[in-house]
C-alpha positions in Angstrom: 159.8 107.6 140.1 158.0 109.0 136.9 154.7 107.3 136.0 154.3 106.1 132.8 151.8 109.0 131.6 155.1 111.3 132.2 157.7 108.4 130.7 155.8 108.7 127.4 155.9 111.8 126.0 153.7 110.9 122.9 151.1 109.6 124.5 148.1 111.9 126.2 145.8 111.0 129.3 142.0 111.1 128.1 139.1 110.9 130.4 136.7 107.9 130.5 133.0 107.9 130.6 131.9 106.8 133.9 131.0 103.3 132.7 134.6 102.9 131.1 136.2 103.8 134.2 134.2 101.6 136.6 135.7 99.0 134.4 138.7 100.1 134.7 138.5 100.4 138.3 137.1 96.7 138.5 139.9 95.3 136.3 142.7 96.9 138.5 140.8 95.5 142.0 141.1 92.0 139.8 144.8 92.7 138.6 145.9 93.2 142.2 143.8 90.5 144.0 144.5 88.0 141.8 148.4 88.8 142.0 148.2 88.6 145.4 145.8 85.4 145.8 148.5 83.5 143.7 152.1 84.7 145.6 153.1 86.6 142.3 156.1 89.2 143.3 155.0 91.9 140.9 153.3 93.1 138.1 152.8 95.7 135.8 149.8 96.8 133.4 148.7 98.9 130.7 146.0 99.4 128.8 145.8 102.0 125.6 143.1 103.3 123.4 144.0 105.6 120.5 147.6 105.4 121.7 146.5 107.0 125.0 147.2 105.1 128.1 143.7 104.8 129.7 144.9 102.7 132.7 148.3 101.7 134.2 149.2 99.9 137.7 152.1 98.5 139.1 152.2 96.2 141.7 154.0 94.2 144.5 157.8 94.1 144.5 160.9 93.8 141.8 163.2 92.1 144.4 161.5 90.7 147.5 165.1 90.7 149.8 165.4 94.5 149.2 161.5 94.8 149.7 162.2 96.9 146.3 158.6 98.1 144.5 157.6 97.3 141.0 157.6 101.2 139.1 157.4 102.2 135.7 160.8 101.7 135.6 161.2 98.7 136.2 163.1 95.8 134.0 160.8 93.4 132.7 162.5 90.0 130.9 159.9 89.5 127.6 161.0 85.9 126.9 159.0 85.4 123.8 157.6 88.2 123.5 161.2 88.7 121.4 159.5 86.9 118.6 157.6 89.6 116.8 160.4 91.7 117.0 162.1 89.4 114.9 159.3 88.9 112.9 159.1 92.7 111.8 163.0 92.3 111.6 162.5 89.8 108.3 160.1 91.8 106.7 162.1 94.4 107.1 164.4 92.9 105.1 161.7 91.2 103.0 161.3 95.1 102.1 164.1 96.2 101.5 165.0 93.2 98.7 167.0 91.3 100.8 165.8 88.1 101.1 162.0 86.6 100.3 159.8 84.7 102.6 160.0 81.4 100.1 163.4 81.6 100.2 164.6 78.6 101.1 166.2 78.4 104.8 169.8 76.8 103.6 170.2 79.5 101.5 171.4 81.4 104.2 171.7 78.3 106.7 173.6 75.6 104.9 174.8 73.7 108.0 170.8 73.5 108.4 171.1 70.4 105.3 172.6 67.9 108.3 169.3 68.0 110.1 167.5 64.4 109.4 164.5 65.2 107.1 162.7 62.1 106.5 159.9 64.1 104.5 162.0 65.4 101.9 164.9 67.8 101.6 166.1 70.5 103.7 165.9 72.8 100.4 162.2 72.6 100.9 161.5 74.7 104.3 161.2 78.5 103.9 161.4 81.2 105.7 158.0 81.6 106.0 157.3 78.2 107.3 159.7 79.4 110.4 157.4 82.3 110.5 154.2 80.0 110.9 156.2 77.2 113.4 155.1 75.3 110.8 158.9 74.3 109.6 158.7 70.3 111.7 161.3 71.9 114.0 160.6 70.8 117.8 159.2 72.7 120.4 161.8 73.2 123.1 165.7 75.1 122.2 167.6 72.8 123.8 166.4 69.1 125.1 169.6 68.0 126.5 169.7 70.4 129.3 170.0 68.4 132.9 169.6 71.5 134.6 173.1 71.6 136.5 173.8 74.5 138.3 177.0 75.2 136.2 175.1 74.6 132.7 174.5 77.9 131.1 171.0 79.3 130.9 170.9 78.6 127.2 173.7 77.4 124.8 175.9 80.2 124.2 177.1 79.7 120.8 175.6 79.1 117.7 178.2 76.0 116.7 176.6 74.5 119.8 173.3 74.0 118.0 175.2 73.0 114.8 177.3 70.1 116.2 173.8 68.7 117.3 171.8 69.0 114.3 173.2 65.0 112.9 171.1 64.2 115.7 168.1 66.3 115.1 165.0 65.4 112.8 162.6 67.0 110.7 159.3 65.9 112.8 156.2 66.6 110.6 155.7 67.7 106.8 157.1 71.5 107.1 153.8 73.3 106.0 151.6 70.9 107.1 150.4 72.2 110.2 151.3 74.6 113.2 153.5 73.8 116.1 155.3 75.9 118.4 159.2 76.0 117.6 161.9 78.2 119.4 164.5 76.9 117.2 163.2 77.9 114.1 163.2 81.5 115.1 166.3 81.1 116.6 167.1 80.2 112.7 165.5 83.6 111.8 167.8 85.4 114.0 170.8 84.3 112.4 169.5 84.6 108.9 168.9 88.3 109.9 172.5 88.1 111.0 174.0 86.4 107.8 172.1 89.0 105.5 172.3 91.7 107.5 176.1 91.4 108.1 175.9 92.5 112.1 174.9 90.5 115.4 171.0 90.3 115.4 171.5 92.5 118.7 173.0 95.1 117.1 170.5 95.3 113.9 167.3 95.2 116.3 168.5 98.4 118.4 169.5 100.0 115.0 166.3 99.3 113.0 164.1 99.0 115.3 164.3 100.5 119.0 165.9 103.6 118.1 163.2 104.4 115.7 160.8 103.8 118.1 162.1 105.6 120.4 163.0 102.5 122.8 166.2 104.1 124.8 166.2 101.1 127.5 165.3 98.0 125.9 168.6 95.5 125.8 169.1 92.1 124.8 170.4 89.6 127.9 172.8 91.6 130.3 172.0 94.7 132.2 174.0 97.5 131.7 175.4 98.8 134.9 173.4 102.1 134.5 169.7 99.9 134.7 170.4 96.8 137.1 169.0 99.0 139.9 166.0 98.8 138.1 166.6 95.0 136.9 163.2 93.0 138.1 164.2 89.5 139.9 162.2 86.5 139.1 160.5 84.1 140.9 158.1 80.6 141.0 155.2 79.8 142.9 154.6 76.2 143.5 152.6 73.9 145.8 153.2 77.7 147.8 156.4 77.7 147.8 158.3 80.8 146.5 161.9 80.2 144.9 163.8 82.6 142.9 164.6 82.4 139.3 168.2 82.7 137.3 168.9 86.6 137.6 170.0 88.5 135.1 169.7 85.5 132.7 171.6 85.4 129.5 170.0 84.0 126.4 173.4 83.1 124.3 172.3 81.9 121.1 168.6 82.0 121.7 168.4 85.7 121.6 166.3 86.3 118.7 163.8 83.8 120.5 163.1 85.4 123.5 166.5 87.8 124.7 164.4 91.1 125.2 164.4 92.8 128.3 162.6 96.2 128.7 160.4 98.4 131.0 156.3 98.5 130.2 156.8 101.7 129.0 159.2 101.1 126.1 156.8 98.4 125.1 154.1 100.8 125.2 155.7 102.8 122.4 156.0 99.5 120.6 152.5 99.0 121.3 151.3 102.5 119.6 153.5 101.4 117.1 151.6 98.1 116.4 148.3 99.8 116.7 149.0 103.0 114.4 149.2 106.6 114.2 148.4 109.1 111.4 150.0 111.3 112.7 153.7 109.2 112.8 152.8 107.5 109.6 155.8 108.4 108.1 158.3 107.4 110.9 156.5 104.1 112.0 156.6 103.5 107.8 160.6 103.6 108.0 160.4 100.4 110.9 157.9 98.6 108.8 154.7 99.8 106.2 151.6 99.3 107.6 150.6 96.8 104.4 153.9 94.4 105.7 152.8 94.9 109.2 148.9 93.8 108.5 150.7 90.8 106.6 152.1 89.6 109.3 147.9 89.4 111.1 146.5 87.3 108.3 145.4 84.1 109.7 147.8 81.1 107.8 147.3 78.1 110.2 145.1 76.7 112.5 146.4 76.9 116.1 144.6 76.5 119.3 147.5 76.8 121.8 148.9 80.4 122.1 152.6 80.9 122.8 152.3 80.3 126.5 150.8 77.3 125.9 147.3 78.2 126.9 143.9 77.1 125.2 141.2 79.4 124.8 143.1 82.7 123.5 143.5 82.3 120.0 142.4 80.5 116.6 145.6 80.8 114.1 148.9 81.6 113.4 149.9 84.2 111.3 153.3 85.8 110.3 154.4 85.1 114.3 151.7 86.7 115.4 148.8 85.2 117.2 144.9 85.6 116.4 141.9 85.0 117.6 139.0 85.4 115.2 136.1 83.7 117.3 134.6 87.6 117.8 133.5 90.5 115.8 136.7 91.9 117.5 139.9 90.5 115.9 142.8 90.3 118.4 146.5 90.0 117.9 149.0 89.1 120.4 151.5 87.5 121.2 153.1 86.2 125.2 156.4 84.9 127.0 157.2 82.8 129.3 160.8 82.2 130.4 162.7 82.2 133.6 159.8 83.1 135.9 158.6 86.2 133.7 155.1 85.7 132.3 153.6 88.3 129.1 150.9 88.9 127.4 151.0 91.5 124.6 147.5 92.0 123.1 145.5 94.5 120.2 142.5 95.0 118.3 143.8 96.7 115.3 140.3 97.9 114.3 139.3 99.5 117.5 143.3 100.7 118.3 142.8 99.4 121.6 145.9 97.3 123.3 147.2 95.9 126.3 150.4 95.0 128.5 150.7 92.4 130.8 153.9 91.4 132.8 154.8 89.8 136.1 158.3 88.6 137.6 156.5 85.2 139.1 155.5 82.0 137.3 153.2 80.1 139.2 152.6 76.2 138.9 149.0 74.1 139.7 149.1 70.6 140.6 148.0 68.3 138.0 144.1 68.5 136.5 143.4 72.0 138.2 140.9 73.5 135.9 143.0 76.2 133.4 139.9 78.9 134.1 141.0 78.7 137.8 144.6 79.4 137.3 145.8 82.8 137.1 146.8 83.6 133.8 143.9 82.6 132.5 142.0 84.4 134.5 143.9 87.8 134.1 143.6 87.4 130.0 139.9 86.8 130.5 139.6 90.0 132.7 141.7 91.9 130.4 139.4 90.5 127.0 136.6 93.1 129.0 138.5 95.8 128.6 138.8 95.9 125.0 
C-alpha cells in the first residue's frame, strides 16, 4: 500500500525540530493507546503544516472478520463532515450570480411554505440562516424513524420529506439564535440542485473534487473498483462491539452528510482550506479565498460543535465552526454518523491542520465525565499539536 506522503503528490515531507517531533511522537503513542483503551476498530490521522504532512498514522483494522488493516487507502464515511462541502458549493454559486445568501429559501423551495411557522412567514428564512442552523429547523433528519431492520438508512426521496412538512414546525425565531439542523442543509442541497439544474452529486464531483484533485471521493455507494478498500463500522458500548449499517446510503440526506473518501483526498481538501500561493489560481476557480474567509467569520454564538461536544468551539459561521477563546483561531468542522467519528480542524493563520477519522463510535454510561471520554480526549491532544 502507498503511504500517504507518496498518495499526495503536492505535498512534500519536511523535517521537524527535535522538540516538534517529540510531540509528534507523544501524540501518535496517545492516538494509538487511546484507540485501543476504548475498542475503536481503526483510525487514521494527519496532521499538516504549510501543506506538508508532518505526521500520519493508521491504525487497527477496516473490517475486523477479515482481520483487514486500516491504510492510506482506506474508505472513510465523513457523515457531516459533507456540510462544508456544501457550504463552498452555495458560495460558489453565490459567485457566480446565481442565487444570494438573503435569498429567501422558497424561492427555490416553494413546497417549503407548508411547514408551520408560527413566528412569521416562510418568505422570511434565507439561505443564510440555513448556513448558520439558525433557520428554527430541528435537529435530527428524520424523527419518525423506529429503527426496523427493513427501514432505509435515511428517506430515500426528497417527496418523502415533503409529504411531512404539514406536520413539521418552525421551532424558534429563524435568526435568532444557533442550533444544529440537518435538514436545513439538506434544503441547501436541493437548492444547489434546483439552480444548478443537475443532482447535488453530480455538481460536487464537477466543481469541486475534480478540481481538487479528489479522484476517490463518492457520495453513498461504493463503486465496485473501491469496496475492497470500503472501511466497516462499528459501536462500542458498555464493551460490547456491534457492527454498523455497511455501505450505508444517504438517500435524500446526501448534501448533509453522504461523503465517503480516503484521508488522503481530504488532505488535499485540507491544503485547499488552508491555502497555497503557489495554486492560487486553481484553488480560486473552487472558491476565492475572500468567499472562503467569509464563510470563518464568527455570526452566532454556539457552544456545542457538530458532534455535539462542549468545549471545542465559540460560534458559528458560514457552516463552519470556531473557536476564538485563543490567540490561535481554529476552524473546523466533525461527523458523526453510522459509527464513523471526524474531526476536520485548521488555524488559517499558522496553515496548520488536522484529520481525524475512526470506523467505531463508542458510548459512556450516563454522567461519565466528557474529558474522560475519548473524543474529547483525542481533540484535546490534537489542540497541542497546532
Amino acid at each position: 500500500m502507498k503511504p500517504l506522503l507518496l498518495a499526495l503528490f503536492t505535498l512534500m515531507i519536511t523535517m521537524p525540530s527535535q522538540a516538534q517531533s517529540n510531540k509528534y511522537t507523544a501524540f501518535r503513542e496517545t492516538f494509538r493507546n487511546e484507540l485501543d483503551r476504548a475498542g475503536i476498530a481503526g483510525g487514521s490521522f494527519a496532521f499538516l503544516s504549510d501543506n506538508n504532512v508532518i505526521l500520519e498514522d493508521h491504525y487497527g483494522l477496516s473490517n475486523i472478520e477479515k482481520k483487514q488493516k486500516v491504510d492510506a487507502d482506506t474508505i472513510f464515511h465523513w457523515a457531516s463532515n459533507t456540510k462544508p462541502f456544501t457550504g463552498i458549493a452555495i458560495l460558489q454559486l453565490r459567485d457566480r450570480g446565481r442565487l444570494k445568501l438573503t435569498d429567501s429559501v422558497t424561492t427555490y423551495l416553494p413546497e417549503l411554505r407548508k411547514i408551520h411557522n408560527p413566528f412569521g412567514p416562510m418568505d422570511e428564512i434565507t439561505i443564510e440562516h440555513l448556513l448558520t442552523h439558525s433557520g428554527g429547523f430541528r435537529g435530527g433528519t428524520w424523527p419518525w424513524r423506529n429503527n426496523k431492520p427493513w427501514e432505509p438508512f435515511e428517506p430515500t426521496e426528497w417527496s418523502q420529506l415533503v409529504a411531512m412538512f404539514p406536520f413539521t414546525e418552525v421551532l424558534f425565531k429563524p435568526g435568532s439564535k444557533y442550533s444544529y439542523s440537518n435538514p436545513g442543509i439538506i434544503y441547501l442541497g436541493r437548492i444547489i440542485e434546483e439552480v444548478s439544474g443537475e443532482s447535488y452529486e453530480s455538481y460536487i464531483e464537477k466543481n469541486i473534487f475534480r478540481p481538487l484533485g479528489m479522484a476517490r471521493s463518492y457520495f453513498d455507494k461504493t463503486p465496485t473498483h473501491l469496496l475492497k478498500h470500503r472501511s466497516h463500522s462499528y459501536y462500542v458500548e458498555n464493551g460490547k462491539r456491534t457492527e454498523g449499517w455497511f455501505d450505508a446510503d444517504t438517500g435524500i440526506t446526501v448534501s448533509n452528510s453522504g461523503l465517503n473518501a480516503p484521508i488522503a483526498d481530504m488532505a488535499r481538501y485540507l491544503q485547499f482550506l488552508l491555502g497555497d500561493t503557489a495554486k492560487r489560481s486553481a484553488y480560486d476557480k473552487v472558491l476565492s479565498r475572500r468567499s472562503l474567509e467569509e464563510m470563518w467569520v464568527p455570526r452566532l454564538k454556539a457552544e456545542l460543535d457538530s458532534n455535539g461536544i462542549r468545549g471545542f468551539t465559540t460560534d458559528v459561521g458560514l457552516i463552519f465552526f470556531l473557536d476564538t477563546r485563543s490567540s490561535k483561531k481554529l476552524i473546523g468542522h466533525g461527523g458523526d454518523q453510522n459509527g464513523f467519528i471526524s474531526f476536520i480542524d485548521l488555524d488559517p493563520a499558522q496553515r496548520t491542520g488536522s484529520i481525524l477519522v475512526v470506523n467505531t463510535n463508542v458510548t459512556y454510561p450516563p454522567n461519565t465525565p466528557t474529558e474522560t471520554q475519548v473524543f474529547t480526549k483525542l481533540r484535546t491532544a490534537i489542540r497541542k499539536l497546532y
